[in-house]
C-alpha positions in Angstrom: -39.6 96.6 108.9 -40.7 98.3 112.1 -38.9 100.2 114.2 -37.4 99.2 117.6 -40.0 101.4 119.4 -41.5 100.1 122.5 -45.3 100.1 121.9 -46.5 100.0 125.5 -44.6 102.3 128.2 -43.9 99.8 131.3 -47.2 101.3 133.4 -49.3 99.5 131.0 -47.4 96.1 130.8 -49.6 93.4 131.5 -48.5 89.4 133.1 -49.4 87.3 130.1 -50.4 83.9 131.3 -51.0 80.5 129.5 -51.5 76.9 130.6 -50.5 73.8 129.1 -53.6 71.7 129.0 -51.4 68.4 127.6 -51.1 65.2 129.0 -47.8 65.6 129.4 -47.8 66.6 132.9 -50.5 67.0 133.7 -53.0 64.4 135.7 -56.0 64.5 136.5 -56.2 63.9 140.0 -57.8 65.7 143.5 -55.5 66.6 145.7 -55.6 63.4 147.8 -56.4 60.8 145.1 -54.5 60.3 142.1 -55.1 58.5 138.9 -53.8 58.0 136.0 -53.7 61.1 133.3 -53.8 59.2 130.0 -54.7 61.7 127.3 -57.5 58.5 126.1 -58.9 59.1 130.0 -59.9 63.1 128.5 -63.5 63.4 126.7 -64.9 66.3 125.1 -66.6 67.7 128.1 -64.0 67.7 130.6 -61.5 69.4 128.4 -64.3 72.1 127.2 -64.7 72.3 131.4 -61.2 73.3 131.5 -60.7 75.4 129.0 -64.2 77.1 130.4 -61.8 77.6 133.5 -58.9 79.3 131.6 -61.7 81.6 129.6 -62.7 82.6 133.4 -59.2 83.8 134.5 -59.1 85.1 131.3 -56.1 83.3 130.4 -54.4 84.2 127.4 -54.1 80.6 125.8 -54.0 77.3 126.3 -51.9 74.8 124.7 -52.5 71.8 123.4 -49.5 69.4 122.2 -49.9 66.6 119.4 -49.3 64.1 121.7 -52.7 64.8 122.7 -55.6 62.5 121.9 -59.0 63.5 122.8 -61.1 60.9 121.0 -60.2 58.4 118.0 -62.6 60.6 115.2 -61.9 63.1 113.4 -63.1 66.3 112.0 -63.5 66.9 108.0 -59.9 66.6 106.3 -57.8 67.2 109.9 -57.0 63.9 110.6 -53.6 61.5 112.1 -51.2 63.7 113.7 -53.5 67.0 113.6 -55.2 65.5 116.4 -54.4 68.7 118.6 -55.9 70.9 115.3 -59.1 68.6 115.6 -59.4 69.6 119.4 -58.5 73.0 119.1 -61.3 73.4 115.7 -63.7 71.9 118.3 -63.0 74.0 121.1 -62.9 77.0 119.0 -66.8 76.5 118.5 -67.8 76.2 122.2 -65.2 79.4 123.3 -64.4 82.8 123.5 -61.6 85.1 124.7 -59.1 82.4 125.4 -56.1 81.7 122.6 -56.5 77.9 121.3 -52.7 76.9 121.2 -51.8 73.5 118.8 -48.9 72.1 118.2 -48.8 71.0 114.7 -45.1 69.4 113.7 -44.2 70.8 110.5 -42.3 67.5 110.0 -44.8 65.0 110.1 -47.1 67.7 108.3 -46.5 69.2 105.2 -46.2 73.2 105.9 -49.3 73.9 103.7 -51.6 71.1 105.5 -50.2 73.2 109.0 -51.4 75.9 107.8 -55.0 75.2 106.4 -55.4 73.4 109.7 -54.6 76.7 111.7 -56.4 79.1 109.2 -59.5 76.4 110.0 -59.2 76.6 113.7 -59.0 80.2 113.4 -61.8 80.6 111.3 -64.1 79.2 113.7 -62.8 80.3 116.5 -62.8 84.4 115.4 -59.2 84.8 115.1 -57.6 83.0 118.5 -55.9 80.3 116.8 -52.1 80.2 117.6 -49.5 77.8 116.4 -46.9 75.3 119.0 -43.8 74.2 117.4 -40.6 72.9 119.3 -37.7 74.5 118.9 -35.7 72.2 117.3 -38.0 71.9 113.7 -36.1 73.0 110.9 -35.9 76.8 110.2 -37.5 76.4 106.3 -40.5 74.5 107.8 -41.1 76.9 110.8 -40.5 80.2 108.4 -43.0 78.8 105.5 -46.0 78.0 107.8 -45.2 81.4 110.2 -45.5 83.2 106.4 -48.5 81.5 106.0 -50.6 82.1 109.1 -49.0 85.2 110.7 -52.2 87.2 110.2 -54.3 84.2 111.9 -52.2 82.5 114.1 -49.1 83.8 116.4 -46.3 80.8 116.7 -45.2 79.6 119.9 -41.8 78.0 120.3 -40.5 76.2 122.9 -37.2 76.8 123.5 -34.8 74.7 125.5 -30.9 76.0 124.2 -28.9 79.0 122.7 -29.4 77.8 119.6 -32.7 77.4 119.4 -33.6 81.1 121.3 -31.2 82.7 118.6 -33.5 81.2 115.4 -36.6 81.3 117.5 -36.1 85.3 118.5 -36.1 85.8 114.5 -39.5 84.4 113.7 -41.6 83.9 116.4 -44.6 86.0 118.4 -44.2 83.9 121.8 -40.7 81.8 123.0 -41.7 79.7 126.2 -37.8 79.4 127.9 -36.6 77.1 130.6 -35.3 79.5 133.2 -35.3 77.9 136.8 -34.1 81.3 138.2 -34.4 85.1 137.5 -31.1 85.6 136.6 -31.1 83.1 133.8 -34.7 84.3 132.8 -33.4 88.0 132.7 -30.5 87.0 130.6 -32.5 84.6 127.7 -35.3 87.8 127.8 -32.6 90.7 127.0 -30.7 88.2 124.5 -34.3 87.4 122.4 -35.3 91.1 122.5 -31.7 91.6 121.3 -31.3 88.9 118.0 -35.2 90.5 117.3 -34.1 94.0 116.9 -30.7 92.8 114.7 -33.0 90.6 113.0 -35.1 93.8 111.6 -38.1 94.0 114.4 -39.1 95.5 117.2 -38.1 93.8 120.7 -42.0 94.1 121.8 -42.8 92.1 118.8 -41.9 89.1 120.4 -43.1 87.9 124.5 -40.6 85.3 126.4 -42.7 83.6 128.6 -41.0 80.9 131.5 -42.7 77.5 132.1 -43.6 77.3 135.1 -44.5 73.4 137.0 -47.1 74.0 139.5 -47.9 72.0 142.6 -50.2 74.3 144.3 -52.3 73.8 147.8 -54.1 75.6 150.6 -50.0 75.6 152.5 -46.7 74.9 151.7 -47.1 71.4 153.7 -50.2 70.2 151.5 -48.6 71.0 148.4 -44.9 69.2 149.4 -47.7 66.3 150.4 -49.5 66.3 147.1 -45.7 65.9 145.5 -45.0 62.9 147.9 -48.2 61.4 147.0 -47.4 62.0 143.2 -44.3 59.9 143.8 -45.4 57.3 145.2 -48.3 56.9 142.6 -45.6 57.6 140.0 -42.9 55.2 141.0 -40.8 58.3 140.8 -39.7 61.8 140.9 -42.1 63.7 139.5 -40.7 67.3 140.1 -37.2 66.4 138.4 -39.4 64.9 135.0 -39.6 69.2 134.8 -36.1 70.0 136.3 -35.9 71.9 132.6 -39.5 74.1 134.0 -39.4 76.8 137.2 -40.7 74.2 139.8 -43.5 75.9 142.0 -44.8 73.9 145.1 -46.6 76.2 147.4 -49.3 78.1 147.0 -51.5 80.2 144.7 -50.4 83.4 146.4 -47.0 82.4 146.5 -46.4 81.9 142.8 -48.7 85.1 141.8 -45.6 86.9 144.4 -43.4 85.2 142.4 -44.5 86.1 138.8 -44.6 89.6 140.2 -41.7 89.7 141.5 -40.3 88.5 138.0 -42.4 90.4 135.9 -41.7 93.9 137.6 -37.9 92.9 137.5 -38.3 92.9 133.6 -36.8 88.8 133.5 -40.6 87.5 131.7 -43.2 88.6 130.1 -45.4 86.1 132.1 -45.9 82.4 132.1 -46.8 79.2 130.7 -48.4 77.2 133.8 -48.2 73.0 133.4 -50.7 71.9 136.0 -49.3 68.7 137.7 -53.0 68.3 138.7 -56.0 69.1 136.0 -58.6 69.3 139.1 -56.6 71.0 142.0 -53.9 73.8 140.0 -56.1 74.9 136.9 -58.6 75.8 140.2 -55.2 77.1 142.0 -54.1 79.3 138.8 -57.6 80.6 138.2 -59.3 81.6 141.1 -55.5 82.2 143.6 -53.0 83.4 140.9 -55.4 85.3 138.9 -57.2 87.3 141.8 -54.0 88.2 143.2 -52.4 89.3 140.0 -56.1 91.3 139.3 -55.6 93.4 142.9 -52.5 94.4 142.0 -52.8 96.0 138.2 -50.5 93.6 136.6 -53.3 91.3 135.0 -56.3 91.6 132.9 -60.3 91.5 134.5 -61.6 90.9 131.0 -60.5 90.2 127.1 -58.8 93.1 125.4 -60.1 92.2 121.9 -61.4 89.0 120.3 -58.4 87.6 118.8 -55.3 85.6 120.8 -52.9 88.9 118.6 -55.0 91.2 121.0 -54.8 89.3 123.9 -51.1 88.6 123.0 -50.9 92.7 122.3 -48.9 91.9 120.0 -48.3 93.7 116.9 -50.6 93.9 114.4 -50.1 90.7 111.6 -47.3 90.6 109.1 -45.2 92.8 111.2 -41.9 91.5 112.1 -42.5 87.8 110.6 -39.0 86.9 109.8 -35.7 88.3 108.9 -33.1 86.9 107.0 -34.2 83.7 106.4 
């Protein structure tokens, strides 16, 4: 096992940042007109637009959930509930730079069939496949595919309780936490580097990244109007659908301050963004948050390497895959 050696001295710590391309969410609307953001309403071409706009901002990842459903087809053998697999293959042709992030359910799949889906999507993509599983799958089925693809494809898991941070902290590359403040953050980020070194590996071998809800705008005022209008489209409260997520209504310079702010306090290791608009806050992530982040050292002006592990920096693959399991 490795050591529990810092690999990077805190100079060269970089804000990792990823966005959540799923319907879940997300809607794609302008910021005065909205419509509807069924996943059926998403073709080929707008998501490869989007994604386009992540590999821009050089993004480390986007993520795609299996709830997602780009079109009714499907590619060779991944069919049914690899639908995010079948998007992510696709995507992984037409890309570059940017980590394709699918959530595969390791209990509607069987653990092999998860991971000759990944090892596809990584093969055509040149090694930036990564793997999204909530944090509530059983241990055995997360722990078989992670020893499966750990050279191809980092896992992701969503974390939403104590519980789930203590098992996830033993196996995973990436934990996405709900932390709505930086105390809370601080405390799950310290506790997950913790359980990783008990659990045999280093505590840079894992990243703890906080979701992040963004309604972003030109001022405060037009982004607390573009939540209003979501409402009333909605029929309800949009914001407290993510009251698990850091809510962020303002604008692109005020949540690059914020992830800053965060980032330099050692509470993250950057973010997961969920775009409550695909049009208005991929645009307000890419070309506001990005820039900012850029000028002040904290965030990457190009890909370090061709694979989502180099973008990730995170160790190199095998190391630290699970403990005690």
């Amino acid at each position: 096992m490795t050591s529990n050696t810092t690999r990077t001295t805190t100079s060269d710590r970089q804000i990792h940042l990823g966005i959540d391309l799923t319907s879940a969410g997300a809607r794609r609307v302008t910021s005065r007109v909205p419509v509807a953001s069924f996943a059926s309403a998403f073709d080929a071409e707008r998501l490869a637009d989007l994604v386009a706009a992540a590999q821009r901002g050089t993004l480390d990842f986007v993520a795609i959930d299996d709830s997602f459903r780009l079109q009714p087809e499907t590619v060779g053998l991944l069919r049914g509930r690899l639908d995010a697999a079948v998007v992510a293959s696709r995507l992984g042709k037409v890309t570059h730079g940017v980590g394709l992030v699918a959530t595969i359910s390791p209990e509607a799949t069987e653990p092999e069939h998860v991971a000759t889906a990944l090892q596809t999507i990584s093969r055509v993509s040149g090694g930036r496949a990564g793997w999204q599983v909530d944090g509530s799958a059983p241990d055995r089925s997360v722990t078989a595919v992670t020893r499966a693809v750990s050279s191809v494809a980092p896992t992701v898991v969503r974390v939403r309780s104590d519980a789930q941070l203590e098992r996830a902290a033993r196996h995973a590359d990436v934990l996405r936490i709900a932390a709505t403040d930086l105390d809370s953050a601080l405390e799950q980020r310290r506790r997950a580097r913790t359980i990783a070194v008990e659990a045999g590996r280093a505590a840079d071998d894992i990243l703890v990244l906080v979701d992040v809800y963004a309604v972003t705008g030109p001022d405060v005022e037009s982004a607390q109007a573009r939540v209003e209008l979501l409402d009333a489209f909605e029929g309800t409260d949009v914001v407290a659908q993510h009251s698990d997520s850091l809510i962020h209504v303002g604008t692109p310079l005020d949540l690059a301050e914020l992830a800053e702010a965060w980032f330099a306090a050692g509470a993250v290791d950057g973010f997961v963004v969920t775009p409550s608009s695909l049009v208005a806050d991929v645009a307000g992530l890419v070309d506001g948050v990005v820039p900012a982040l850029r000028a002040s050292g904290v965030f990457r002006r190009e890909y370090p390497g061709a694979t989502l592990r180099e973008s990730l920096a995170l160790a190199p693959s095998g190391v630290g895959v699970l403990a005690g399991v």
